[in-house]
C-alpha positions as CSV (number, residue, x, y, z in Angstrom):
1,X,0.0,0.0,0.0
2,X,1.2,3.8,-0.6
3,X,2.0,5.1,2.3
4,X,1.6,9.3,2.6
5,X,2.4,11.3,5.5
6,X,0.4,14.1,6.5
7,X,-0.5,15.8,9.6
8,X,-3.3,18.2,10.6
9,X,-0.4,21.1,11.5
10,X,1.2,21.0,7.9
11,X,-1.9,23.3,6.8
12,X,-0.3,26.5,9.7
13,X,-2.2,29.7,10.0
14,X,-0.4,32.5,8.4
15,X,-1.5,35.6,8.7
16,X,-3.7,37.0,6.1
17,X,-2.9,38.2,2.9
18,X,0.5,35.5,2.8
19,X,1.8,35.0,-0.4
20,X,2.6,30.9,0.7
21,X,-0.4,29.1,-0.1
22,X,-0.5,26.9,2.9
23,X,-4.3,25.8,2.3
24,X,-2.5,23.0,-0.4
25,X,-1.7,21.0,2.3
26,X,-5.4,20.4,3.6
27,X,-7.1,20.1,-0.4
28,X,-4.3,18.0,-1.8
29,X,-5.4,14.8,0.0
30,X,-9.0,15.9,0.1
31,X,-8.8,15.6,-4.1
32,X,-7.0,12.5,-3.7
33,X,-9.5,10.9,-1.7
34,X,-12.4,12.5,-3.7
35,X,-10.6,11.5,-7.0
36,X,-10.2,7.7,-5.4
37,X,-6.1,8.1,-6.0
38,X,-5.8,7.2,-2.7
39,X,-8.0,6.3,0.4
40,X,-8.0,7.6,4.4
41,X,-5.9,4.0,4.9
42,X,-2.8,5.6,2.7
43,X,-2.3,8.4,5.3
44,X,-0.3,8.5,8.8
45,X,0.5,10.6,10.8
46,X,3.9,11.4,11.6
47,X,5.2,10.6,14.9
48,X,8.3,12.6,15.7
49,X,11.5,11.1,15.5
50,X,14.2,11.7,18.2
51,X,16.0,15.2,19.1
52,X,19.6,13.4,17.8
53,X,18.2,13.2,14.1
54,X,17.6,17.1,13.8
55,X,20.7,17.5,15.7
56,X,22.6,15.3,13.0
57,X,22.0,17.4,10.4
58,X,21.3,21.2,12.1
59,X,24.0,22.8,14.4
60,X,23.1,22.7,17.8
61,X,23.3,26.2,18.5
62,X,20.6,26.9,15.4
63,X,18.7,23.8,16.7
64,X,18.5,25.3,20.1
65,X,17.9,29.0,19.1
66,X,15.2,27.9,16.7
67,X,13.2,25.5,20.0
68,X,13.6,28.9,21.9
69,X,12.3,30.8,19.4
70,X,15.3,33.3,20.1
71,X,16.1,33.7,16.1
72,X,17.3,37.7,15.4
73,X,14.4,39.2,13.4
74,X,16.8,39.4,10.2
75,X,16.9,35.2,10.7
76,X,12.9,35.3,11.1
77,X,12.6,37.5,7.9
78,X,14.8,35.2,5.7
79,X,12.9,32.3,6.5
80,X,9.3,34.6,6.0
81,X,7.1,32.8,7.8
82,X,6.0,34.4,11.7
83,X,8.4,32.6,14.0
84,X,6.0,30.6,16.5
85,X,6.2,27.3,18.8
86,X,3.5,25.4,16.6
87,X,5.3,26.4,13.5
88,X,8.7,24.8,14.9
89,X,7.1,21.6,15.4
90,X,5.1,21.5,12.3
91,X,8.6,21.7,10.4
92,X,9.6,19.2,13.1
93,X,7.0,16.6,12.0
94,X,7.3,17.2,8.5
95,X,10.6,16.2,8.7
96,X,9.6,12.8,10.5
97,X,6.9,12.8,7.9
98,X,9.8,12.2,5.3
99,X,11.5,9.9,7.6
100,X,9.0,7.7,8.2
101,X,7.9,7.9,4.2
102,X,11.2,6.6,3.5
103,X,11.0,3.6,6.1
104,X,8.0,2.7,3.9
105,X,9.7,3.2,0.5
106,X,12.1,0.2,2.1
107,X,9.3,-1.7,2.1
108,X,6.9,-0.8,-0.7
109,X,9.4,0.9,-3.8
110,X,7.6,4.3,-2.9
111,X,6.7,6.3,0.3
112,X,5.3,10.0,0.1
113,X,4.9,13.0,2.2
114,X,2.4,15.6,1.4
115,X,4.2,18.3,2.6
116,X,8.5,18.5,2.9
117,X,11.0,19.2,0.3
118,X,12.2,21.9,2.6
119,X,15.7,22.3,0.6
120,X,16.7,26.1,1.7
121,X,17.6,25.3,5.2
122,X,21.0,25.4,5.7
123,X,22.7,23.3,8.7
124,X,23.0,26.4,10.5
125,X,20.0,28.4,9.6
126,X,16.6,29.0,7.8
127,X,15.9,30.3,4.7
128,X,12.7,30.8,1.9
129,X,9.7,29.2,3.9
130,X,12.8,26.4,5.4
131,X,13.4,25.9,9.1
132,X,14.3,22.3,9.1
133,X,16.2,20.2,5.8
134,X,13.7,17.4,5.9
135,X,15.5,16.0,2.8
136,X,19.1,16.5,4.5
137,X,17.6,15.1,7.8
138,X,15.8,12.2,5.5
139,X,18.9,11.6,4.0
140,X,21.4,11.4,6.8
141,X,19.0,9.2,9.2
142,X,19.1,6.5,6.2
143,X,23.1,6.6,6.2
144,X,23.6,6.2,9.9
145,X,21.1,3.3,10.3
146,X,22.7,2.0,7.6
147,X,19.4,1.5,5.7
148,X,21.2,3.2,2.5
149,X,24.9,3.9,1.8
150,X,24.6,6.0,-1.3
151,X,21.3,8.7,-1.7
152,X,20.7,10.9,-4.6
153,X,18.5,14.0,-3.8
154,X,16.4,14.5,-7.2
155,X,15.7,18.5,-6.8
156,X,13.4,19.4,-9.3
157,X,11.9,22.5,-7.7
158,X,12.4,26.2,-9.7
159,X,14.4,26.8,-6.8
160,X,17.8,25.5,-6.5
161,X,17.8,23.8,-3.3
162,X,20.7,25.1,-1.9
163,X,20.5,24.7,2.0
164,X,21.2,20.7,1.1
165,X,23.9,22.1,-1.3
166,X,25.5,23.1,1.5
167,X,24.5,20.4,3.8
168,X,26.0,17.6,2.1
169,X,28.9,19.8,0.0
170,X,31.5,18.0,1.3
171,X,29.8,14.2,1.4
172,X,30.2,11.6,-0.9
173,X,27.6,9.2,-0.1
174,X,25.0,12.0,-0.9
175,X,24.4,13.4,-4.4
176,X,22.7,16.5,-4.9
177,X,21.0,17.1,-8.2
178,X,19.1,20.1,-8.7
179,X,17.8,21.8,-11.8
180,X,16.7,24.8,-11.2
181,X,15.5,28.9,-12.8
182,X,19.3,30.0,-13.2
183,X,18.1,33.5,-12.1
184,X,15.6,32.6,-9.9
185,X,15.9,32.9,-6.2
186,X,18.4,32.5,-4.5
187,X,20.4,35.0,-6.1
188,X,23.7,33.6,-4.6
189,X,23.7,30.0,-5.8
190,X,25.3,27.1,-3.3
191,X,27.5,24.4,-5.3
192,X,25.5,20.9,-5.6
193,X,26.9,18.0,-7.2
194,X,25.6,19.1,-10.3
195,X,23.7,21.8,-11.2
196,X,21.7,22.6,-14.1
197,X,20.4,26.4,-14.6
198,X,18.1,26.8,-16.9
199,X,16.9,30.5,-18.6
200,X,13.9,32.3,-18.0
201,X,10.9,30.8,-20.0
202,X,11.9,27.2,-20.4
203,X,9.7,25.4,-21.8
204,X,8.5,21.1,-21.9
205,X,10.8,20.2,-24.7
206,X,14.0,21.6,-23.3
207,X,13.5,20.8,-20.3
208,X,12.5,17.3,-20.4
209,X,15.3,16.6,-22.7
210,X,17.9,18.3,-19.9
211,X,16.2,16.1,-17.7
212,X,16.1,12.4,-19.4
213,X,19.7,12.9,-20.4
214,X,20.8,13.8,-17.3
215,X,19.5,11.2,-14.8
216,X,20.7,7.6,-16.3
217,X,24.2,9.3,-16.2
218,X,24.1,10.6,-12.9
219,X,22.4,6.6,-11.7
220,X,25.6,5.4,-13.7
221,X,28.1,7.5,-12.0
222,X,27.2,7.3,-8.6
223,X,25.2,4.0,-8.6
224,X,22.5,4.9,-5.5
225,X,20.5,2.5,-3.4
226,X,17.9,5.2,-2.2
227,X,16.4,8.2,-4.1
228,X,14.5,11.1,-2.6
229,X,12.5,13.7,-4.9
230,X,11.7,16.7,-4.6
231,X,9.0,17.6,-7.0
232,X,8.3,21.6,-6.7
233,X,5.1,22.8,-8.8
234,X,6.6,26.3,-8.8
235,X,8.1,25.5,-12.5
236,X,4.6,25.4,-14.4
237,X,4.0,28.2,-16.5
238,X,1.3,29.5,-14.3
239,X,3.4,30.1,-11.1
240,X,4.1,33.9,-9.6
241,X,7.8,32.9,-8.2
242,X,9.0,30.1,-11.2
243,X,10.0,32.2,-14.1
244,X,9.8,28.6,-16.6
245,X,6.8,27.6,-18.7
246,X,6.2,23.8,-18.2
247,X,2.4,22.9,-18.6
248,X,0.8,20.4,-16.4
249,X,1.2,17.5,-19.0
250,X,5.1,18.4,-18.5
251,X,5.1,18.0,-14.9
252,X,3.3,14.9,-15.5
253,X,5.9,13.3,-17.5
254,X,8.9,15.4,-15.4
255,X,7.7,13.4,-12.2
256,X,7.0,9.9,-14.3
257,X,10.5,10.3,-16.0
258,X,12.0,10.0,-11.9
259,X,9.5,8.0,-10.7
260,X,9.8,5.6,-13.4
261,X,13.7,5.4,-13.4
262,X,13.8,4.7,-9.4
263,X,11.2,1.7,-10.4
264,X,12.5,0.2,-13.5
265,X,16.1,0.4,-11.4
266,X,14.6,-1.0,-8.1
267,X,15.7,2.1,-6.0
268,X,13.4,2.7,-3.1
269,X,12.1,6.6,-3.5
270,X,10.9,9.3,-1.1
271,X,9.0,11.8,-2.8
272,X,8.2,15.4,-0.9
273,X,6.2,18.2,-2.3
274,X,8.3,21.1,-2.8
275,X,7.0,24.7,-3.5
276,X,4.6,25.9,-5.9
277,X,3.1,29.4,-6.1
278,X,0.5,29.8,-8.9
279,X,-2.5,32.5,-8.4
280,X,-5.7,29.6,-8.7
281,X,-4.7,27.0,-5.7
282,X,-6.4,24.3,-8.3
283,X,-3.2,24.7,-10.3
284,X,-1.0,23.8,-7.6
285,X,-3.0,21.1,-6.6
286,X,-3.1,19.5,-10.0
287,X,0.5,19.7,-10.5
288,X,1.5,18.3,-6.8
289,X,-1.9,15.6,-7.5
290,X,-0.2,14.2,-11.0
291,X,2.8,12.8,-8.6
292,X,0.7,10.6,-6.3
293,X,-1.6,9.0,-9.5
294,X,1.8,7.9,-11.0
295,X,2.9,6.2,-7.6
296,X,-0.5,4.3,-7.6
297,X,-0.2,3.2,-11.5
298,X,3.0,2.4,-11.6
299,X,3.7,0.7,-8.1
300,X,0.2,-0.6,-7.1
């Protein structure tokens, strides 16, 4: 069975007028379960995982400042969200969310989180909507229990996801990928494994050609038993932040191109939602939705 974390707190109250569009996080499984993609049974709730995971990843100090909710207000505004208790430990479960999705990949090919893909915090602080590197924290808890010895992050959000650029910069048992707006935010770019910018107004074609001739070399090259995904909506055509032009049938095959490859090469896969900013909240929803159909068709 699919296995999809999601929690009541991933949907956090903002205050009004926010630009992040945290109502995705409540209507993406509703039209899931409406659609019949998936039922209530494919959900859990994330239980959180142990201080010493966050702390393998995040610097103490940051760890500790961030639990106190003593950040400097210049932190709070690069991360943009109001700096509260509940939405520390919302990041906090997210992260377990991905933890525990990946568990179930072990056993299943596939495990999901609604929410995650939190790729701009740093080990030592937060950035763009990031407190907590979910996929750095994902990543690292497979390594030290031994349950993977070589991960490749798949970062497919407009964004380069540069907080697990740094993260894992000088690691070789992690591979960041990340193709990203090459003058999108952030402005100053971190150094993945490999990167791939792309111009302004990139379109299907060029970008799913990038794409399917990148990943069978990078599988090649660094041969990975685990794969986690981060599949950002923000590079459709209709999003306010993306600056690219991909259509929703483009997303579609983007997502089955990695899905498919992790499969047909028996790599377990974590997949985690990423950003997306378009003005009608359907779009987003149908671009994140497309992801958890192709787990069900192609795994179920």
């Amino acid at each position: 069975m699919l296995k999809v974390a999601w929690s009541e707190c991933y949907a956090h109250l903002l205050p009004t007028g926010h630009r992040f569009p945290m109502e995705k996080y409540d209507l993406l499984p509703e039209q899931l379960v409406y659609e019949g993609t998936l039922s209530r049974e494919n959900f859990f709730a994330p239980e959180l995982i142990e201080e010493k995971w966050f702390l393998n990843t995040h610097d103490p100090n940051y760890f500790r400042r961030l639990s106190a909710l003593d950040l400097t207000p210049q932190e709070v505004r690069a991360i943009g969200f109001p700096l509260t208790a509940s939405l520390v430990h919302r990041e906090m479960v997210i992260a377990s969310g991905s933890v525990q999705a990946a568990e179930f990949a072990l056993s299943y090919g596939i495990g999901m989180n609604i929410a995650g893909g939190t790729h701009h915090a740093f080990s030592n602080r937060g950035e763009g909507f990031c407190l907590l590197n979910d996929i750095a924290i994902t990543a690292n808890f497979l390594l030290e229990n031994r349950l993977a010895s070589r991960v490749l992050v798949v970062d497919l959000d407009v964004h380069q996801g540069n907080g697990t650029a740094e993260i894992f910069k000088e690691r070789r048992d992690v591979f960041t990928f990340s193709m990203h707006g090459e003058k999108n935010f952030p402005h100053r770019k971190e150094k993945s494994h490999l990167d791939i910018g792309l111009p302004d107004g990139t379109g299907d074609l060029e970008y799913l050609t990038r794409l399917q001739q990148t990943l069978p070399r990078i599988l090649e090259m660094f041969d990975p038993d685990f794969l986690i995904y981060q599949s950002g909506t923000d590079v459709l055509a209709s999003d306010q932040l993306g600056r690219l032009n991909l259509s929703q049938s483009g997303i579609k095959e983007r997502d089955e191109t990695v899905v498919s490859l992790a499969k047909n090469n028996q790599i377990p896969l974590m997949c985690c939602m990423g950003g997306g900013y378009s003005k009608q909240i359907k779009d987003i929803v149908e671009g994140h939705a497309q992801i958890f159909r192709l787990a069900q068709s192609l795994y179920f």
